[in-house]
C-alpha positions, 0 to 999 in steps of 0.5 A: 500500500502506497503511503498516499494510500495509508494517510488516506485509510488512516483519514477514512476509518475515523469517518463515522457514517452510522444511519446516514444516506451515504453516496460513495463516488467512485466506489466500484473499486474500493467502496468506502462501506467497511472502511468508514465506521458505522452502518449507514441507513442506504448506501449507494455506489456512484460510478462510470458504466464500465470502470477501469476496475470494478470490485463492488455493484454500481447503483448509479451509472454517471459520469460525473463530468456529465452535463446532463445530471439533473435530467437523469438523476431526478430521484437522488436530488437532494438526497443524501446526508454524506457523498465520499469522492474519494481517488476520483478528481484526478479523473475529472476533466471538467471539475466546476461540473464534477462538483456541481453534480455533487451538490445536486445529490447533497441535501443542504448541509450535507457533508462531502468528503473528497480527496485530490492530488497534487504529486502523483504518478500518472496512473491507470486508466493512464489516457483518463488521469486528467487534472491534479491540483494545487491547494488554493485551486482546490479552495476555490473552487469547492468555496466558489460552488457553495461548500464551507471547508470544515477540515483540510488535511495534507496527504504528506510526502514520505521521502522529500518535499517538492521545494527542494527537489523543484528548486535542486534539480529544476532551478525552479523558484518556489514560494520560500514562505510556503510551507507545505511543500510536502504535501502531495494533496489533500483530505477535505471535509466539506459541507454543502451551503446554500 
């Protein structure tokens, strides 16, 4: 298990979803349920028609850069009290949609927990890892779409921070008075406004 992968099980264990309305984004590969505490009151599996890996039953065929969400998706509008998106956003190409079909499943302050890269390998699918993010992108656009930011976590690199190795080997000239230059993305916990 990768240490990206350990900060982030580590992050979703303490996670209680007991008697809640759960929507697991993405997870035909590696569902939250078992991995979160709790039993949730309904659970359901968002995900493409064919994953690039499928482990779990898909409830909700989307494709969250989809336009066409809420002609679709009518029955879950405002329905459920937690959404997890979680290893998907790296897949996205269109996150302002991404995160708007989001909101449209919340019910108003529901809780969304999310995750994105910012130092990752490409990985597989490789022709569908699109987009990573700095941490004021991921800010701005989770606040510009109407999500209050209650807790942000940084995954942490293992080794090094991406300072020294961009400025040693790179010549680049990084924010000297940053000072998560380590982070390799991000843990958020959110809640819907509005």
């Amino acid at each position: 298990m990768s240490y990206s992968r350990e900060q982030l099980e580590k992050w979703v264990k303490k996670i209680d979803i007991t008697d809640k309305k759960v929507l697991d984004i993405g997870g035909g590969q590696l569902p939250v349920l078992g991995r979160a505490k709790g039993k949730p009151k309904e659970y359901k599996i968002l995900d493409l028609k064919k994953p690039h890996q499928k482990n779990a039953t898909i409830d909700i065929e989307m494709d969250l850069n989809s336009l066409y969400c809420g002609v679709y998706m009518i029955d879950y509008k405002n329905s459920f009290d937690t959404v997890f998106c979680l290893e998907v956003m790296e897949y996205i190409y269109n996150p302002v949609q991404a995160i708007e079909n989001i909101r449209y499943f919340l019910k108003e302050n529901g809780t969304l927990y999310i995750s994105f890269h910012f130092l990752y390998p490409i990985h597989n699918p490789k022709e569908q890892d699109y987009i990573r993010y700095t941490e004021w992108g991921v800010k701005k656009l989770l606040t510009e779409l109407d999500f209050e930011i209650i807790d942000f976590k940084y995954k942490k690199l293992k080794c090094f921070n991406s300072y020294n190795m961009m400025n040693n080997f790179e010549g680049n000239k990084g924010s000297k008075d940053y000072e998560h230059h380590n982070a390799s993305g991000y843990l958020i916990k959110c809640k819907k406004i509005l």
